[in-house]
C-alpha positions as CSV (number, residue, x, y, z in Angstrom):
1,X,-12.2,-22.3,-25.2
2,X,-10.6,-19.9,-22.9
3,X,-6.8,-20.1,-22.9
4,X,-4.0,-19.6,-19.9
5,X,-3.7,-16.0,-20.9
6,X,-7.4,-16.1,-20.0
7,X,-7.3,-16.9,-17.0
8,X,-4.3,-14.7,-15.9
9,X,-6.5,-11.9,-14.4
10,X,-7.0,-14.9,-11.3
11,X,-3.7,-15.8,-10.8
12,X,-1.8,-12.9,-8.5
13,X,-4.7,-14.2,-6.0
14,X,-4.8,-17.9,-6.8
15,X,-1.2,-18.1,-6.7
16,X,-0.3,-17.0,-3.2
17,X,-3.0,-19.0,-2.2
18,X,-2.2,-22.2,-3.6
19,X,1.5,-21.1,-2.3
20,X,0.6,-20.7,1.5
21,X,-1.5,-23.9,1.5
22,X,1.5,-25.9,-0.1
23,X,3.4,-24.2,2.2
24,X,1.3,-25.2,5.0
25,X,1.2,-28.4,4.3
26,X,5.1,-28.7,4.0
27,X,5.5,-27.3,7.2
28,X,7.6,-24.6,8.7
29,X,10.8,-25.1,10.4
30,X,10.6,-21.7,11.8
31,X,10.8,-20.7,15.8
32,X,13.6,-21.1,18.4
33,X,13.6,-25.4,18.4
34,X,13.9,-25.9,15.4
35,X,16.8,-28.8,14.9
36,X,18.2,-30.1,11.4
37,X,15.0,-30.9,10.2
38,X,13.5,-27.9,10.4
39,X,16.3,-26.3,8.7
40,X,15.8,-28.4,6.0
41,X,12.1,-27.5,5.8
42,X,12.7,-23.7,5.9
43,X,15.1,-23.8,3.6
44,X,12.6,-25.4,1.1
45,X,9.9,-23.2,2.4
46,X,11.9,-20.0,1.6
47,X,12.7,-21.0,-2.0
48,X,9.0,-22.2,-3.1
49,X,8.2,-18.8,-1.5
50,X,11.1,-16.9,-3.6
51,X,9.8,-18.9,-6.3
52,X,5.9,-17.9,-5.8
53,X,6.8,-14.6,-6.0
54,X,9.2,-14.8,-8.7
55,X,5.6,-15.6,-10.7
56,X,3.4,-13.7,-9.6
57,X,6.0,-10.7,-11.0
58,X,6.0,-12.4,-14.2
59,X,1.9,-12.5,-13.9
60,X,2.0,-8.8,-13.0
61,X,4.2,-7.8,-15.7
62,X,2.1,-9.5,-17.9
63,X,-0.9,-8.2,-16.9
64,X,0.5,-4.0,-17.1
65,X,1.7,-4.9,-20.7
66,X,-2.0,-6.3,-21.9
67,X,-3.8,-3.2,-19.7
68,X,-1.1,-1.0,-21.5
69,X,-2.7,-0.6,-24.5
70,X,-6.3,0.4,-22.5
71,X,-7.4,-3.6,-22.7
72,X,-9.6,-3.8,-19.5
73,X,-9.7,-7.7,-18.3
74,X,-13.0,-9.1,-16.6
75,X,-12.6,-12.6,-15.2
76,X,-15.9,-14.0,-14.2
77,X,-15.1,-16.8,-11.7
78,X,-18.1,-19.4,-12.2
79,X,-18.7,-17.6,-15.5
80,X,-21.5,-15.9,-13.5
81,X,-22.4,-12.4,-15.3
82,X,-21.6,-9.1,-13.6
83,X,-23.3,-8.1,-11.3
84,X,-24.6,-11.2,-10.2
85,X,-21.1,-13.0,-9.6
86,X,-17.8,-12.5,-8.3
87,X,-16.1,-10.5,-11.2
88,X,-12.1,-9.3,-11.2
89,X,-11.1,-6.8,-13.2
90,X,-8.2,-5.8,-14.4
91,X,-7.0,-2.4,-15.8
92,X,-3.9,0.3,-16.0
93,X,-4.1,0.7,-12.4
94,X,-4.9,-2.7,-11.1
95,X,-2.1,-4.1,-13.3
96,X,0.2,-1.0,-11.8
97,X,-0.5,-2.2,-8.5
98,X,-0.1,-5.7,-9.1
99,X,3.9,-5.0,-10.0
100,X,4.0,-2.8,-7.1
101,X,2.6,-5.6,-4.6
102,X,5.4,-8.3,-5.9
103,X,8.3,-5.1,-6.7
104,X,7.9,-4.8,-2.7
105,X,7.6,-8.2,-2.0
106,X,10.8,-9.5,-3.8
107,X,13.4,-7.7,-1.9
108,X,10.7,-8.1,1.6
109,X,11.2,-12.0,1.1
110,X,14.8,-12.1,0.1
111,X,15.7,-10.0,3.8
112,X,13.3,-11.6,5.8
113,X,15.1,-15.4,4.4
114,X,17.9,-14.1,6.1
115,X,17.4,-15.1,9.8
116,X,13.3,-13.2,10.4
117,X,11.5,-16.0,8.6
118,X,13.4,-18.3,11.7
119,X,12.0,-16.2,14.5
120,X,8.4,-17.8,14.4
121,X,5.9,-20.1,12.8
122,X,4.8,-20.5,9.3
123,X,6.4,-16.7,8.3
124,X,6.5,-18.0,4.8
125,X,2.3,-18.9,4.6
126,X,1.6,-15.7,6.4
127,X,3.5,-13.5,4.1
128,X,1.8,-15.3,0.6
129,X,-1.8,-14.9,2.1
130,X,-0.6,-11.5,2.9
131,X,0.3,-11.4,-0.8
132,X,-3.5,-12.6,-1.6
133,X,-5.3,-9.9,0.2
134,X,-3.1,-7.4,-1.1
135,X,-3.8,-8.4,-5.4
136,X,-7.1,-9.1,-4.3
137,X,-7.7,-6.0,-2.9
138,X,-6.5,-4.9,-6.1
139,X,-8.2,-6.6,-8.6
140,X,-12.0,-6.9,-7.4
141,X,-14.8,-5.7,-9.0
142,X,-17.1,-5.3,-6.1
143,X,-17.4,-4.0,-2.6
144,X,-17.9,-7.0,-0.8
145,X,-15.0,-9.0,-1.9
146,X,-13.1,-5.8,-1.2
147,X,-13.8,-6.2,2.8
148,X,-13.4,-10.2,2.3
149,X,-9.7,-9.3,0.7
150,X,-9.3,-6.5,3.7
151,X,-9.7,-8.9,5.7
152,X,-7.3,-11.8,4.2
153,X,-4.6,-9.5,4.4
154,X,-5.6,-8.2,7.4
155,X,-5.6,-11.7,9.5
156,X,-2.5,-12.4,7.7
157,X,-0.9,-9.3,9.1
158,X,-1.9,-9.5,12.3
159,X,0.1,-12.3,12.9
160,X,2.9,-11.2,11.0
161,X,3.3,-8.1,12.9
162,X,3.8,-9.8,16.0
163,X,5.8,-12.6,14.5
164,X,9.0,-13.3,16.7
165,X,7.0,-12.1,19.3
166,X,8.4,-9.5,21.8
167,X,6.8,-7.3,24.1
168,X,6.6,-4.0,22.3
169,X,5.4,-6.1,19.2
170,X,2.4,-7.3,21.8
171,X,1.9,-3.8,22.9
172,X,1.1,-2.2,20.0
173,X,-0.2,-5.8,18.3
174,X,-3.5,-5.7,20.2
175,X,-4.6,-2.1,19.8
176,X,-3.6,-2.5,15.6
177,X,-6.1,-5.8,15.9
178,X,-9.2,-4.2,18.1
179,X,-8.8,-0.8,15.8
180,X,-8.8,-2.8,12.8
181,X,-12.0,-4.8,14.0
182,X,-13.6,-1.6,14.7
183,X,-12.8,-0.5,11.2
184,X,-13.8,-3.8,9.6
185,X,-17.8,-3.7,11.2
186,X,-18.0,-0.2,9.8
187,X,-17.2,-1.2,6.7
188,X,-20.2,-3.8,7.2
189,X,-22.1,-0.7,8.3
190,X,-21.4,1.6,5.3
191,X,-22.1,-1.4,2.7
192,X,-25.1,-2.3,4.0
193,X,-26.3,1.1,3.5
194,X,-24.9,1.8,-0.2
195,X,-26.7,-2.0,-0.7
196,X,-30.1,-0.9,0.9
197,X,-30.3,2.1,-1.7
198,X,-28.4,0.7,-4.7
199,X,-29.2,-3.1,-4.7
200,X,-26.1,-3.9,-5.8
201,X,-22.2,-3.8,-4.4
202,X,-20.7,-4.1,-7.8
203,X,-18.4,-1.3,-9.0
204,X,-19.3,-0.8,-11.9
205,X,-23.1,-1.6,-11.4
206,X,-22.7,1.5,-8.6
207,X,-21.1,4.1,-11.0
208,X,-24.3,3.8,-12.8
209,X,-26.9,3.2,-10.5
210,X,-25.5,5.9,-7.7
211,X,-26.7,8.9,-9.7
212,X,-30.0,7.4,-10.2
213,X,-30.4,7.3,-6.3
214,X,-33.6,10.0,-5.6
215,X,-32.8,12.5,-2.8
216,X,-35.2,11.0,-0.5
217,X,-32.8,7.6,-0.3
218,X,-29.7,9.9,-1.0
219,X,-28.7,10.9,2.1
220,X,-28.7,7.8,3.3
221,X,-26.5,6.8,0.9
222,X,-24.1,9.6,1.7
223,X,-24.1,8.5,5.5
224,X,-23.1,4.9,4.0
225,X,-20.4,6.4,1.7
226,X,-18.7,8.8,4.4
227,X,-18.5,5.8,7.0
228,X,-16.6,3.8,3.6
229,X,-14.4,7.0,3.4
230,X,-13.7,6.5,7.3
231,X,-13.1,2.7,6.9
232,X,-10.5,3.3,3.5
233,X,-9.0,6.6,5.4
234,X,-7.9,4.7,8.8
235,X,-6.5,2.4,6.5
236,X,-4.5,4.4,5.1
237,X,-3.7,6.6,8.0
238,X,-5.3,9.8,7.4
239,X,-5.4,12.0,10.1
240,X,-7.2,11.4,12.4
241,X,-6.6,7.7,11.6
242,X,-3.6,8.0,11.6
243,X,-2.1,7.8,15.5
244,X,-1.7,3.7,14.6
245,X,0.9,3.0,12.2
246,X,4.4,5.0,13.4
247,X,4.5,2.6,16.8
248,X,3.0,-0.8,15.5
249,X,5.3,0.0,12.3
250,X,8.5,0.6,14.3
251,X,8.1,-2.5,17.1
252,X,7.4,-5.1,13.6
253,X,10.0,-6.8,11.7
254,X,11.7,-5.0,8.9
255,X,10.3,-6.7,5.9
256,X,7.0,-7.1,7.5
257,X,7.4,-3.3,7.6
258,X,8.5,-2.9,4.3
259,X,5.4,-5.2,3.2
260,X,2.9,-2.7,5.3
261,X,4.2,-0.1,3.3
262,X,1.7,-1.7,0.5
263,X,-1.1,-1.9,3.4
264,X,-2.0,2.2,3.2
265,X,-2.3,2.0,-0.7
266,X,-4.8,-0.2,-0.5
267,X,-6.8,2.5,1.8
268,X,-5.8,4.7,-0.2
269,X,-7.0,2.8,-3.8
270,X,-9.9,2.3,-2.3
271,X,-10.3,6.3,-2.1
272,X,-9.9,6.8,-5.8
273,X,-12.5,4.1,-6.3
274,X,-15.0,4.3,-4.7
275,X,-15.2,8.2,-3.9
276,X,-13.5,9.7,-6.8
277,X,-15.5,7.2,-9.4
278,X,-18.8,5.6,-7.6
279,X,-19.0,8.7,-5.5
280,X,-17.5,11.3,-7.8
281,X,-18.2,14.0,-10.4
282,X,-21.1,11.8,-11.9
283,X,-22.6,10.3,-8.9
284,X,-25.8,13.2,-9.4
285,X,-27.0,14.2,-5.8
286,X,-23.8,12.2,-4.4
287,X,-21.4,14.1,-6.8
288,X,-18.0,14.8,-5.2
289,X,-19.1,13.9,-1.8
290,X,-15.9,14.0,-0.2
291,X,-14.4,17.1,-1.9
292,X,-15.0,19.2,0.7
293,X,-13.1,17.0,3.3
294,X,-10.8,14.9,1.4
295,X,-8.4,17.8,1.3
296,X,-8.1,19.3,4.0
297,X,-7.3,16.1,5.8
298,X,-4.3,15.1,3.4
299,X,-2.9,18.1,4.3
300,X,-3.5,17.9,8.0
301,X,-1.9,14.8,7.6
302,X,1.0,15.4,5.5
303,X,1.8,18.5,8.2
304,X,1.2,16.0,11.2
305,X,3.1,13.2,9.5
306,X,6.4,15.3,9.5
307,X,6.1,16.6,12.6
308,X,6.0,13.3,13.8
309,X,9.3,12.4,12.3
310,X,10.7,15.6,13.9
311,X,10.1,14.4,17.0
312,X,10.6,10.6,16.2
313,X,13.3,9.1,19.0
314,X,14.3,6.1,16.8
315,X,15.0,6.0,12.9
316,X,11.9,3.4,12.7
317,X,9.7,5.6,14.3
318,X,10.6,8.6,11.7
319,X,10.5,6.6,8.9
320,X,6.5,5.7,9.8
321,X,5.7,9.2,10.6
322,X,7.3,9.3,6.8
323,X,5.1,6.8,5.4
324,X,2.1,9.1,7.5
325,X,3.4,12.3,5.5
326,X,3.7,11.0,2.1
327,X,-0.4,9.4,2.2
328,X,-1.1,12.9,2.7
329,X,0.3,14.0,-0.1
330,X,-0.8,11.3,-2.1
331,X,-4.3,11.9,-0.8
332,X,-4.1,15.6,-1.4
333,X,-3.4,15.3,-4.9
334,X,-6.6,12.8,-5.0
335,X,-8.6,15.2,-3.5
336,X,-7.7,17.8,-6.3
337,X,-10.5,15.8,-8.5
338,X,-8.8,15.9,-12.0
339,X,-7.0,13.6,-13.9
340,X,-3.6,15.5,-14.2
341,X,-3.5,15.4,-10.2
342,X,-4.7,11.8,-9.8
343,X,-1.7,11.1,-12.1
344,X,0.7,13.0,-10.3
345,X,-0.8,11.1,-7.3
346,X,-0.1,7.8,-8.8
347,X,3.4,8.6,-9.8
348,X,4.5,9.5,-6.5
349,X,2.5,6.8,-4.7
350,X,4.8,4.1,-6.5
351,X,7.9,6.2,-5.4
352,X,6.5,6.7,-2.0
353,X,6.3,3.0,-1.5
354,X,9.2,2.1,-2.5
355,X,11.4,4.5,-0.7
356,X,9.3,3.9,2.5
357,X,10.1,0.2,2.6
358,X,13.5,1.0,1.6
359,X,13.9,3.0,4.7
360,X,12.7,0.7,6.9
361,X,14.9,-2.4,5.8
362,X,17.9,0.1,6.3
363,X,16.5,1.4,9.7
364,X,17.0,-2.0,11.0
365,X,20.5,-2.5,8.8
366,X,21.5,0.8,11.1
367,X,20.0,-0.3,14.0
368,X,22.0,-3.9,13.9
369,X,25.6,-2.0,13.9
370,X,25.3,0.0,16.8
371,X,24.8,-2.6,19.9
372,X,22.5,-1.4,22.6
373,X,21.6,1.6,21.4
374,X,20.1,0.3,18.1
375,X,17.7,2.7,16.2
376,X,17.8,5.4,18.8
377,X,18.6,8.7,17.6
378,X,21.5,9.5,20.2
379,X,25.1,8.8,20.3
380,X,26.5,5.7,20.1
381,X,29.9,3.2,19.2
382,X,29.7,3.4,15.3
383,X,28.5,1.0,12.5
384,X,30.6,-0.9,10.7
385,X,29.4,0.4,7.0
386,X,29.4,4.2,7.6
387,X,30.2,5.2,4.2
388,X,27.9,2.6,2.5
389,X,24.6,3.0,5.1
390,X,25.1,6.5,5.3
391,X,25.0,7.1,1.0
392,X,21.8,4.8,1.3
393,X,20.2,7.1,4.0
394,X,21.4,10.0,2.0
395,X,19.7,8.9,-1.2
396,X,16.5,7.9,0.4
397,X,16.3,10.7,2.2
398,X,17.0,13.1,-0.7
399,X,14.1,11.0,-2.8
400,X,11.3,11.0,-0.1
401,X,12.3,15.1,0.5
402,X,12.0,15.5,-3.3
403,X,15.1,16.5,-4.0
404,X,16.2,16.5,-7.9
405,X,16.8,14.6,-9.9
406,X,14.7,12.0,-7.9
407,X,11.3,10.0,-8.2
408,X,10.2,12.2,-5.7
409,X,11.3,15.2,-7.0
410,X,9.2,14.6,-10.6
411,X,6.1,13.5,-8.3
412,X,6.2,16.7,-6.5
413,X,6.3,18.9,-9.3
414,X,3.7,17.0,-10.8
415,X,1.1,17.6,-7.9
416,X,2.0,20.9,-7.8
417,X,1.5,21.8,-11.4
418,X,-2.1,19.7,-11.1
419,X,-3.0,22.4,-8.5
420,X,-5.4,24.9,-9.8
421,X,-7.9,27.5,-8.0
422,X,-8.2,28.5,-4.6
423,X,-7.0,25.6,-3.0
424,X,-3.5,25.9,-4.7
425,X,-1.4,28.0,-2.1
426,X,-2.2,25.6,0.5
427,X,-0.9,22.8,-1.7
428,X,1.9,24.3,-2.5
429,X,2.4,25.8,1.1
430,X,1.7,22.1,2.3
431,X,4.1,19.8,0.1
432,X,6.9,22.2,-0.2
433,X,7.0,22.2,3.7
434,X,6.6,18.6,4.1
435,X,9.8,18.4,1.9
436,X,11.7,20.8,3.9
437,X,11.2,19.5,7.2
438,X,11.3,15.8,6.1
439,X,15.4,16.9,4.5
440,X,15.7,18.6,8.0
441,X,14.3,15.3,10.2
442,X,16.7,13.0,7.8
443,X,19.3,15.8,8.2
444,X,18.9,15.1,12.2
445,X,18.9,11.6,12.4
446,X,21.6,10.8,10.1
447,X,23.9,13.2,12.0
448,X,23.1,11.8,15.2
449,X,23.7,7.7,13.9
450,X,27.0,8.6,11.6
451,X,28.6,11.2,13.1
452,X,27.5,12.1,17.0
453,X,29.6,8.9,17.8
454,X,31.1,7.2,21.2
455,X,34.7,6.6,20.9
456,X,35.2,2.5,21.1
457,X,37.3,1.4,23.8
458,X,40.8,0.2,22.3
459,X,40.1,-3.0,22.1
460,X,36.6,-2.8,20.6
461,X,35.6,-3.2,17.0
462,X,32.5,-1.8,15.3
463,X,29.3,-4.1,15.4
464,X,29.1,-5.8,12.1
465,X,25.3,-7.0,12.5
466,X,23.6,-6.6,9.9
467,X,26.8,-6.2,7.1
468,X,25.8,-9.0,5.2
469,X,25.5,-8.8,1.5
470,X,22.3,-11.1,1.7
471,X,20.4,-8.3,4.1
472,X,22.2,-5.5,2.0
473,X,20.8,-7.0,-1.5
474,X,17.2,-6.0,-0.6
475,X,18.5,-2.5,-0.3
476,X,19.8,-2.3,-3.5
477,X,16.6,-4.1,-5.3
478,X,14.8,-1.3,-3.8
479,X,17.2,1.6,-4.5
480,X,17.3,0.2,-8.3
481,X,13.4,0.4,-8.6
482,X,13.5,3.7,-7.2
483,X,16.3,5.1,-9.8
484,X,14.8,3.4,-12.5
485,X,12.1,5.7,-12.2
486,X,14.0,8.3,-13.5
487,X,15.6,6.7,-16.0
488,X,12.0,5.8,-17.4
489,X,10.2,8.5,-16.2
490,X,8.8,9.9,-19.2
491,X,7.7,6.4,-20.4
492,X,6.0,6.0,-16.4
493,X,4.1,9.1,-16.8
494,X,2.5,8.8,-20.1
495,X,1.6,5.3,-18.0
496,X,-0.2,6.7,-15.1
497,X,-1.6,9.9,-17.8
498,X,-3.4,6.8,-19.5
499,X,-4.5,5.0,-16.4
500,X,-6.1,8.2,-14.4
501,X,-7.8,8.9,-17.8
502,X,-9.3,5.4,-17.8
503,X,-10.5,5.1,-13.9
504,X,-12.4,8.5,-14.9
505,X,-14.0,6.4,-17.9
506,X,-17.2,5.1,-16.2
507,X,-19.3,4.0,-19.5
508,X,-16.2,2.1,-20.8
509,X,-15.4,0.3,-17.1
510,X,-19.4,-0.5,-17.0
511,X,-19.6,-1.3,-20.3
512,X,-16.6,-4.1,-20.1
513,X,-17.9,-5.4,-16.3
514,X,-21.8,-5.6,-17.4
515,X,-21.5,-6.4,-20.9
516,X,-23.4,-3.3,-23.2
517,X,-27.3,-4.7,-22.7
518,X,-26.8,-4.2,-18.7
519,X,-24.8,-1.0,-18.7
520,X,-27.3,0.3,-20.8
521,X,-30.4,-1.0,-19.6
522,X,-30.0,-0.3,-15.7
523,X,-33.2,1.2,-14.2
524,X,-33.5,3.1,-10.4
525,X,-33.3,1.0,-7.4
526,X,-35.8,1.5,-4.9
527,X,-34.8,0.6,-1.4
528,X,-36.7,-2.8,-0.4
529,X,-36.7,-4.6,-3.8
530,X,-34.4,-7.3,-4.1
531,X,-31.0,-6.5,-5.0
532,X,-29.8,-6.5,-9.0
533,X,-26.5,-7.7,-7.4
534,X,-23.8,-9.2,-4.2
């Protein structure tokens, strides 16, 4: 008889589900007529919201403690067997993305409850199927249920990004939602071709049936795999996929931003997946297929992405080109191809994200002192919290450089360490620079919003928008995440040691998904037979 703890793999999807159709049904009180009633209903939207996420962090938490020990959880919904059914698995880095999902959501929820939730419909329902996509995206065993969970939280954020509405949110809302389209029928594309030669979409059924693949069928299958790596890399803005994300970033709401920040991890999971596990060093004709390329786009990107914030005009603007550089150097260290750098990778992704969405809530804290001029990086009347904004820019800025003692720092070093062979001075050349010029674009814009100032006239006081302690709370959930990864850093890493080991593990992952007669039993597909599998 199967018990609650059981069943917990299911429940950071089923929850925010269940959430946004309660939600739903309670209404919204949302948008610019709402009257007493609707007050009423948003206040009790916000707190079954709070309290949604309040358990799906507890669910999280209790999920990284059971993977910690290497326990791999399969939930079979419909108690079909893999790779027949829909299975979810859970492991070290599912479980670590799972409290990175609701870590970013917490403080996302509690800012946007402070007057954004009010701006439109239904924020509330949007943000927990948001929430879905994003632990489902985590948690699936298969392809296909990874585009049906791309897509959940991509609907989902389509709205939100235009939520409030606005005419640069419309302007760059339409190009984010015909570009993601595009993406979303070449990820159709690229499955249907790794199911024509494979029979199967299953993860772990496609670690061992990939290798198998003879090289009449595997090219094919390559062609398939490299339109997946397009798919996963616009996602998560690798260059040249990138040219999306600073703008529709900026023109969104804060801590719809700050919830995107989550959106390129999942592109970027999805990488480490599918082409450094299905697709990597034991995939036989289709070993290491995107090595060669992998690479020397990260870097591209990580080069492009501070550039960008070099020439950013507003402080929303840099920090996206800042969420552009630090995929690329998340992505660079995945395209090393060994454990110690997919570590390294992991370590700094979970600082990444959290300084990236702490930037952009206190982009918007800046931008809400200084009147008309709001995030624009040229002089204007002062902000009321100089002293306070101005330590919080300092601190993420000295993080996301990788300055020490910081999260970003450790990460760094890490990556760098992991590089070995030929490809090594360009790593180093690559991330060293990124840091430098990311200091010097912080440097810049922080100059220009707290000291490059317009002298008030006499009877003027300093905008005090944004000042209260409910929008400034966020900040510090964030800023506490971020420093306690130095205070636990050593406990963190032997974490993410343990999880990049695992992901590497294919007979274990098969052997947990399939159960030992089918991992161990699996003969060649040839293309035309029915499929072993969704």
């Amino acid at each position: 008889m199967m018990t609650l703890w059981d069943h917990l793999p299911v429940l950071p999807v089923l929850l925010p589900l269940a959430t946004a159709v309660a939600l739903l049904a309670l209404g919204d009180g949302g948008g610019a007529d709402a009257g007493a009633h609707g007050n009423r209903v948003l206040r009790r939207a916000r707190w079954l919201s709070l309290l949604s996420v309040l358990a799906g962090l507890a669910v999280a938490v209790a999920l990284l403690l059971r993977a910690a020990d290497g326990t791999l959880s399969v939930y079979r919904l419909g108690a079909w067997p893999a790779p027949f059914g829909i299975a979810l698995v859970v492991d070290r880095l599912s479980a670590l993305m799972l409290v990175l999902v609701q870590v970013i959501a917490l403080p996302a929820l509690v800012y946007a409850s402070g007057g954004w939730d009010a701006h439109g419909r239904h924020f509330h329902a949007l943000f927990q199927f948001q929430l879905m996509g994003l632990a489902g995206a985590f948690v699936t065993g298969d392809l296909f249920n990874l585009f049906v969970f791309f897509e959940v939280l991509l609907i989902a954020s389509y709205v939100l990004m235009v939520h409030g509405q606005g005419r640069q949110r419309l302007r760059f809302g339409v190009p984010y939602v015909v570009l993601n389209l595009a993406a979303s029928a070449l990820f159709l594309v690229g499955m249907a071709l790794v199911y024509a030669f494979t029979g199967t979409l299953n993860l772990a059924d496609l670690a061992l049936r990939v290798p198998q693949v003879p090289a009449l069928d595997a090219a094919v299958l390559q062609a398939g795999a490299m339109l997946l790596l397009v798919v996963f890399g616009f996602k998560a803005a690798l260059l040249p996929l990138h040219l999306w994300l600073p703008n529709t970033y900026a023109a969104t709401s804060a801590p719809v931003a700050a919830l995107f920040a989550l959106m390129t991890k999942v592109g970027v999971y999805a990488i480490l997946r599918v082409h450094g596990v299905v697709f990597g060093s034991g995939a036989g004709l289709s070993a290491d297929l995107v090595q060669p390329w992998l690479l020397p786009m990260a870097l591209a990107t990580g080069a492009l992405g501070v550039l960008g914030a070099l020439a950013a005009g507003t402080l929303a603007r840099l920090v996206g080109w800042l969420n552009v550089a630090s995929v690329g150097t998340i992505v660079a260290a995945l395209g090393l191809f060994s454990t110690a750098a997919w570590s390294a990778a992991l370590f700094y992704l979970v600082h990444s994200t959290l300084v990236v969405a702490a930037l952009f809530l206190l982009a918007e804290l800046v931008a809400a002192q200084r009147g008309d001029a709001g995030g624009a990086l040229r002089p204007a009347s002062p902000v009321a919290q100089p002293l306070l904004l101005g330590l919080l820019l300092l601190l993420g800025g000295a993080s996301v450089a990788g300055l020490p003692p910081l999260p970003g720092f450790l990460g760094k070093v890490m990556i760098l360490q992991a590089a070995q062979g030929p490809a090594a001075p360009w790593v180093w050349a690559v991330v060293l620079g990124v840091g430098f010029f990311t200091l010097v674009g912080l440097a810049r814009a922080g100059s220009i919003l707290f000291w490059a100032e317009q002298p008030l006239a006499p009877d003027a006081a300093a905008c005090s928008a944004g000042a209260s302690p409910r929008l400034l709370a966020p900040m510090f959930m964030l800023v506490a995440a971020t420093l306690a990864m130095v205070v636990w850093a050593s406990p963190i890493k032997r974490y993410v040691d343990a999880a990049a080991q695992q992901v590497t593990d294919r007979a274990a992952y098969a052997q947990a998904v399939l159960g030992d007669a089918q991992a161990q039993t699996v003969r060649p597909f040839r293309a035309g037979e029915a499929g072993g599998g969704r």
